[in-house]
Rosetta silent file (secondary structure, phi, psi, omega in degrees, C-alpha in Angstrom):
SEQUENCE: XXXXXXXXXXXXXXXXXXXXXXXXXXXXXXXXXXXXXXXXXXXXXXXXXXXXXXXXXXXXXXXXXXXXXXXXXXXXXXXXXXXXXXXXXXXXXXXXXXXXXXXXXXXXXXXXXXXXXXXXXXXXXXXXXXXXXXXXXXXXXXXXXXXXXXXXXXXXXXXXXXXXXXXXXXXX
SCORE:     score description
SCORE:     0.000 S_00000001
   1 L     0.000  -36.906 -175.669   -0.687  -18.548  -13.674 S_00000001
   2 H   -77.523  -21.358  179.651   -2.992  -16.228  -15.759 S_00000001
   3 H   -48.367  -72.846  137.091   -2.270  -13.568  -13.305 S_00000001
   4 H    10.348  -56.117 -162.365    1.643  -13.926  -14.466 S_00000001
   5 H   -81.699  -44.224 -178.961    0.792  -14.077  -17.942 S_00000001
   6 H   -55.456  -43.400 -160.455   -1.424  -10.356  -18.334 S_00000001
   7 H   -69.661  -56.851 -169.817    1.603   -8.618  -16.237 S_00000001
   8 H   -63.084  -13.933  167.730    4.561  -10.674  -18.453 S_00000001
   9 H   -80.007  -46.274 -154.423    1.672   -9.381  -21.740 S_00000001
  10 H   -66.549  -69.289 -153.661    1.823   -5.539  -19.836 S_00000001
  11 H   -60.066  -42.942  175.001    5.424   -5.807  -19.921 S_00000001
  12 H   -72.802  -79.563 -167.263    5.842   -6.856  -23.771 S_00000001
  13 H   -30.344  -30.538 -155.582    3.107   -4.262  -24.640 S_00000001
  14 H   -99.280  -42.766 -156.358    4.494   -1.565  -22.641 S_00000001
  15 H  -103.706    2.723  148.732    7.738   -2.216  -23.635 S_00000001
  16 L  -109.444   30.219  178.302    7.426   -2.138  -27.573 S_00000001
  17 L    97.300   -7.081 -169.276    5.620    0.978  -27.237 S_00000001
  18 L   -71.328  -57.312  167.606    1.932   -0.150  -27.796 S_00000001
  19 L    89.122  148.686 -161.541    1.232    0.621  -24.154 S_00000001
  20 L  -161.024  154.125 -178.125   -1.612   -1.074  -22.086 S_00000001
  21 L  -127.587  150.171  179.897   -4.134   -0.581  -18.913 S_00000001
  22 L  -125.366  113.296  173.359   -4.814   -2.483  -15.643 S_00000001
  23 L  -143.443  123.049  145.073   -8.206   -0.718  -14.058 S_00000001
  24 L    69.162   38.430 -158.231   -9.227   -1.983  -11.036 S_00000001
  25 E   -93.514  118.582 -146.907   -8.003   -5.654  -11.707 S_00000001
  26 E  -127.970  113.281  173.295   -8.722   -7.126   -7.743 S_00000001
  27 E   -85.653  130.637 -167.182   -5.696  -10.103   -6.530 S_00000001
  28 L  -101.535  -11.328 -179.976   -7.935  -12.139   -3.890 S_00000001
  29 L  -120.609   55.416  162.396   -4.436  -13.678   -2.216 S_00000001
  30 H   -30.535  -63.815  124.400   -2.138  -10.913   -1.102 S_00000001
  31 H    26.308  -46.989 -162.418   -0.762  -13.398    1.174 S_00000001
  32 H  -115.477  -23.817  162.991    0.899  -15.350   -1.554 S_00000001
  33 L   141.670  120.984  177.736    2.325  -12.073   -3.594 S_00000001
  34 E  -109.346  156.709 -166.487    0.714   -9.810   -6.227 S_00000001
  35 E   -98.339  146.199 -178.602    3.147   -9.379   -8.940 S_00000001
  36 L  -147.629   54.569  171.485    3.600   -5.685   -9.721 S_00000001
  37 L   112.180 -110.893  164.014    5.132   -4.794  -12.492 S_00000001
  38 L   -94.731   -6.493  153.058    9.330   -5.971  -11.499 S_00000001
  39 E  -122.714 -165.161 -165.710    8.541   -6.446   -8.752 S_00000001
  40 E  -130.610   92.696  155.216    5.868   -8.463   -5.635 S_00000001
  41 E   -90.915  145.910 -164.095    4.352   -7.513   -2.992 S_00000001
  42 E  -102.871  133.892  138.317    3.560   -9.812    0.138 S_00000001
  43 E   -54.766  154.672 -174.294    1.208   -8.771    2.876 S_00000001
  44 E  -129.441  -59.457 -179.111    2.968   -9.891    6.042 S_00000001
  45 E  -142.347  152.766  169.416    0.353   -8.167    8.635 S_00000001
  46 E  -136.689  102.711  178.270   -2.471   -5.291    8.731 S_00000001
  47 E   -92.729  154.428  158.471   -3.210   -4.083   12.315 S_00000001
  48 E   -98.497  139.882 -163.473   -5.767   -1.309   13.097 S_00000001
  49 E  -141.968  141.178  155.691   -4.253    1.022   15.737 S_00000001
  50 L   -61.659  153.027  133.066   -5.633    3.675   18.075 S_00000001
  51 L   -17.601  -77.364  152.339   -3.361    7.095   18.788 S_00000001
  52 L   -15.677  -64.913 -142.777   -2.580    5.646   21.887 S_00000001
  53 L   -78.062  -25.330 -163.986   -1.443    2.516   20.328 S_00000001
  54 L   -90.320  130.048 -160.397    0.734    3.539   17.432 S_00000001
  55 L  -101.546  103.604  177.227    4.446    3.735   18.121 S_00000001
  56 L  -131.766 -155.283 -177.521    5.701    7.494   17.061 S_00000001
  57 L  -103.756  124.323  153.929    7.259   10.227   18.511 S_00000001
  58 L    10.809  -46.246  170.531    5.173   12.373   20.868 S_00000001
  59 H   -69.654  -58.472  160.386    5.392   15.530   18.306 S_00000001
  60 H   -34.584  -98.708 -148.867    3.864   13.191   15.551 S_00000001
  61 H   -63.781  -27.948  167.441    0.849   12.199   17.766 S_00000001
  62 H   -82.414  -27.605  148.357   -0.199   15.938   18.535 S_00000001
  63 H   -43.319  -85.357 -174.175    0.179   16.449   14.971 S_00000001
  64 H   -48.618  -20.295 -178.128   -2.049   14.152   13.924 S_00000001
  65 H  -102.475  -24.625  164.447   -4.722   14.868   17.272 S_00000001
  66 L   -80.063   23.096  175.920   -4.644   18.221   16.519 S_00000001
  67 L  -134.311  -15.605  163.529   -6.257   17.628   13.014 S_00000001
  68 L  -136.545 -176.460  162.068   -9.163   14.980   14.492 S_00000001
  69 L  -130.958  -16.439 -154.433  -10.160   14.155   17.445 S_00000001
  70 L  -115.462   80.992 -174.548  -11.808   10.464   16.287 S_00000001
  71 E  -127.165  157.026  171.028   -8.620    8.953   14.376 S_00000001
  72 E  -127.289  141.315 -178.760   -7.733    5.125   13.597 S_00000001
  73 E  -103.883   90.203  126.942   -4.401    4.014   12.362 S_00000001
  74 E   -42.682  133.698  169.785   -3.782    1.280    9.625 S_00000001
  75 E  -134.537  110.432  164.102   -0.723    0.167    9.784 S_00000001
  76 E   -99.896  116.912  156.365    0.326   -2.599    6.745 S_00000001
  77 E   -74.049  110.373 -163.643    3.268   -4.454    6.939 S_00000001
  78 E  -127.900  158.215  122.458    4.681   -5.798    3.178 S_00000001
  79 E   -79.439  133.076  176.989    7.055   -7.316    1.502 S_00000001
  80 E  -114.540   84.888 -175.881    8.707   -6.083   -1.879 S_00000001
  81 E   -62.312  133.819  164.224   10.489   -8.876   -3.656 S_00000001
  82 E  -101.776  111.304 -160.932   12.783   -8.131   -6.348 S_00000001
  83 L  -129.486   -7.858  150.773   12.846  -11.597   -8.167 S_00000001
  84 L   -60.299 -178.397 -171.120   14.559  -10.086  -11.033 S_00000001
  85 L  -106.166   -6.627  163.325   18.744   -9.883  -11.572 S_00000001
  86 L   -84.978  151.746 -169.686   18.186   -6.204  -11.748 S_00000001
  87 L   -91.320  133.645  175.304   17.777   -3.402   -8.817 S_00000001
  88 E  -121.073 -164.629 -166.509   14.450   -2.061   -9.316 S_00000001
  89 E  -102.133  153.029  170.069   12.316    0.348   -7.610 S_00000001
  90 E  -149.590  128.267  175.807    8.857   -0.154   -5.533 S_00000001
  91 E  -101.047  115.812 -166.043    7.229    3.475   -5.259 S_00000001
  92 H   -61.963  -33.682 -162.590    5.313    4.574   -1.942 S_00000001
  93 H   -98.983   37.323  170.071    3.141    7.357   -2.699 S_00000001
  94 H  -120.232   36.547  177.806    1.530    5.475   -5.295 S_00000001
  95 E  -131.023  113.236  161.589   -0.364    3.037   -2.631 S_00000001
  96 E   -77.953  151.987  150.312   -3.988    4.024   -1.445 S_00000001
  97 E  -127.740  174.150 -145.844   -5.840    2.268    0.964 S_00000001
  98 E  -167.517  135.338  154.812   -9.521    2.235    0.094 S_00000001
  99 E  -141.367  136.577  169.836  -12.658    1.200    2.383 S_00000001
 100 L    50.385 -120.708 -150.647  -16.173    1.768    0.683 S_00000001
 101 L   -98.356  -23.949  177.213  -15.965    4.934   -0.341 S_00000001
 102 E   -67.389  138.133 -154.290  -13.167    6.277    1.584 S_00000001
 103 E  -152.713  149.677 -171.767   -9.766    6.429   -0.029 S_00000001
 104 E  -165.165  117.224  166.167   -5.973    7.573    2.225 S_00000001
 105 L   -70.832  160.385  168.333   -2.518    8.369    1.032 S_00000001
 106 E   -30.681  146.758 -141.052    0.687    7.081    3.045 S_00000001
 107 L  -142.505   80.835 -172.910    0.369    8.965    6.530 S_00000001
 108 H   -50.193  -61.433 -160.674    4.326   10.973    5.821 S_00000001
 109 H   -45.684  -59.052 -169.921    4.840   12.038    9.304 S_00000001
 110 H   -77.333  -23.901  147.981    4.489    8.020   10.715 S_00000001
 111 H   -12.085  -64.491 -169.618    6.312    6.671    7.570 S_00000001
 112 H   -98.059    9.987  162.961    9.351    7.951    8.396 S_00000001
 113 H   -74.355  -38.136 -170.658    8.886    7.368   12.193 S_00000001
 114 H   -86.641   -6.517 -151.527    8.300    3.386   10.924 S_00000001
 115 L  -159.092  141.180  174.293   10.658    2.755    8.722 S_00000001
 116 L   -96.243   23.539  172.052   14.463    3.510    8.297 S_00000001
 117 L  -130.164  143.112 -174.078   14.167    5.048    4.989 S_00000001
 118 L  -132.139   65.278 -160.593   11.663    7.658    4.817 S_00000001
 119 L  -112.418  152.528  159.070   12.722    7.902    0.711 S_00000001
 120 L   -47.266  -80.365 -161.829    9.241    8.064   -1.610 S_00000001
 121 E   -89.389  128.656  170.000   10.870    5.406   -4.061 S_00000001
 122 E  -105.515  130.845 -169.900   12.539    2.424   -2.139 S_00000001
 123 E  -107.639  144.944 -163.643   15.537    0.946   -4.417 S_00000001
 124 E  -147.710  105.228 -162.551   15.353   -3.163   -3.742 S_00000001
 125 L   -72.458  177.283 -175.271   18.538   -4.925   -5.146 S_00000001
 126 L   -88.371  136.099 -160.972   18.108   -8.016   -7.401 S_00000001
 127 L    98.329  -24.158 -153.712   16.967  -10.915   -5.687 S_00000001
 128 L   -97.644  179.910 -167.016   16.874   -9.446   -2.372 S_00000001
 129 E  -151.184  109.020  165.697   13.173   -8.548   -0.261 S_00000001
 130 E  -105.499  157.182 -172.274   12.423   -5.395    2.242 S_00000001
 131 E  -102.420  108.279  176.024    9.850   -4.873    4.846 S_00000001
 132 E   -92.945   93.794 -148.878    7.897   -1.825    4.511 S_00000001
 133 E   -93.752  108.121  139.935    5.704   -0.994    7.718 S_00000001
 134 E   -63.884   97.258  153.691    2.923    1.531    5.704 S_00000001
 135 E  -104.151  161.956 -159.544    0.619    3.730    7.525 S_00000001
 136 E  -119.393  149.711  165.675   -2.460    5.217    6.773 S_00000001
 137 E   -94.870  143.202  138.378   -4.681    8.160    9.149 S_00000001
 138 E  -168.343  129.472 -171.452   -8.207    8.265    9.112 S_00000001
 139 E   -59.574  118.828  164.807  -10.260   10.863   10.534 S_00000001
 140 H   -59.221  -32.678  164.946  -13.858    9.917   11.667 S_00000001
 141 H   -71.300    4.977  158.862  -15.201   13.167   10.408 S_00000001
 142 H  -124.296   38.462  152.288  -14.329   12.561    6.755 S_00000001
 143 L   -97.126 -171.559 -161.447  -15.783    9.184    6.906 S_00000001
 144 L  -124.035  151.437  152.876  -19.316    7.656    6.102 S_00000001
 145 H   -47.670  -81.199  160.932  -20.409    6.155    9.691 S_00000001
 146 H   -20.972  -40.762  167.996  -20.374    2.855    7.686 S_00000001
 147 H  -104.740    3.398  139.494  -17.040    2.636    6.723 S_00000001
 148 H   -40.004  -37.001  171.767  -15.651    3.904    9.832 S_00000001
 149 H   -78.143  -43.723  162.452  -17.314    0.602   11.356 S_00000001
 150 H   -47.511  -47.713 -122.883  -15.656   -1.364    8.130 S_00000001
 151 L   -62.745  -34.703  175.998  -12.063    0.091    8.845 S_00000001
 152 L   -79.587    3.758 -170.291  -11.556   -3.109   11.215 S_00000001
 153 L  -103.855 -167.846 -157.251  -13.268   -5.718    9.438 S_00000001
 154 L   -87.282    3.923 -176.867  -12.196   -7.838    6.076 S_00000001
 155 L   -93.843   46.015 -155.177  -13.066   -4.913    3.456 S_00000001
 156 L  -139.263  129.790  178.764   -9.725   -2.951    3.054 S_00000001
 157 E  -130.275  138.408  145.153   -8.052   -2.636   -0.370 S_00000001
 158 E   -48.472   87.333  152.654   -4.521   -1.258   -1.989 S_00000001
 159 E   -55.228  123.473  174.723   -4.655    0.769   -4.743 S_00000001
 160 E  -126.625  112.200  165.803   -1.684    0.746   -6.636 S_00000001
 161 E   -76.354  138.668  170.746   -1.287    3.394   -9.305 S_00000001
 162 L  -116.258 -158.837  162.012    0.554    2.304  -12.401 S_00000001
 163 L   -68.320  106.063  171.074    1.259    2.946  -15.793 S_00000001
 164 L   103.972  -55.596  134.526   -1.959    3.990  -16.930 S_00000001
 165 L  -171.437  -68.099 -178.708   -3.957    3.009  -14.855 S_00000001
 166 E  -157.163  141.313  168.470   -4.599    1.052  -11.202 S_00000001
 167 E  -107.233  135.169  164.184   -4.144   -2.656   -9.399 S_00000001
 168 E  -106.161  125.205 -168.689   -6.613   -3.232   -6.514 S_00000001
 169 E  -103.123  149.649  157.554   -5.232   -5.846   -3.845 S_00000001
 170 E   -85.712  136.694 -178.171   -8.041   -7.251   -1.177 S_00000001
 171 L   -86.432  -47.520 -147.973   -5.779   -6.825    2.111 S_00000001
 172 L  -123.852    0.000    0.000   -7.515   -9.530    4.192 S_00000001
């Protein structure tokens, strides 16, 4: 409920002009929906994926092995609820994923292999809810040995830039 009430104060604040910041403000229940601005996002699933494992096209995957040799796939599966009567927006490249110290934009090439809009900004009519399969690369050479050993475990966080500044989601 208090969660609700700082976003519905962000909204009045933002919207007479005052203006307002969310840094690093950590939702512990993805699972049940972080509210994000007009819109929600649900986690549905977060798999870690191998080369191998990850379903793209053959050009994709030589891309991507010919830039590491040591790579892991996230792949998160959301929802983005529109629970307003208006069509809003949910914006892609403004979702990190974050382990320790390690930080990864949307992975463009498998985006638009995963999904049948490969648009930055996804338009989500009012009322209605789409499934957004994200994935993120990461390269064992620009990792810490330690969070290369996190990437599968229960540490993995969303960044969401905003007005201003950032929402951090716990994935797991």
């Amino acid at each position: 409920m208090r969660k609700k009430i700082c976003i519905g104060l962000l909204a009045v604040l933002l919207g007479t002009g005052l203006g307002a910041m969310i840094v690093n403000h950590i939702w512990k229940e993805p699972k049940q929906g972080v509210d994000l601005g007009t819109t929600q996002m649900i986690v549905k699933e977060l798999t870690v994926q191998t080369l191998g494992q990850v379903s793209c096209s053959d050009s994709v995957k030589e891309n991507l092995r010919e830039s590491g040799k040591d790579i892991k796939i996230p792949v998160l599966t959301v929802d983005i609820k529109n629970p307003t009567k208006d069509r809003q927006s949910f914006t892609i490249y403004k979702v990190n994923l974050e382990v320790g110290k390690w930080s990864s934009a949307v992975s463009w090439d498998l985006f638009s292999e995963m999904n049948d809009n490969s648009e930055l900004v996804w338009s989500i009519p009012a009322g209605k809810t789409k499934t957004i399969v994200i994935p993120y690369v990461a390269y064992r050479q620009l990792m810490s040995e330690s969070d290369w050993e996190k990437l599968d475990q229960d540490n993995m966080k969303l960044r969401f830039s905003v007005v201003q500044g950032s929402v951090t989601v716990n994935v797991k």
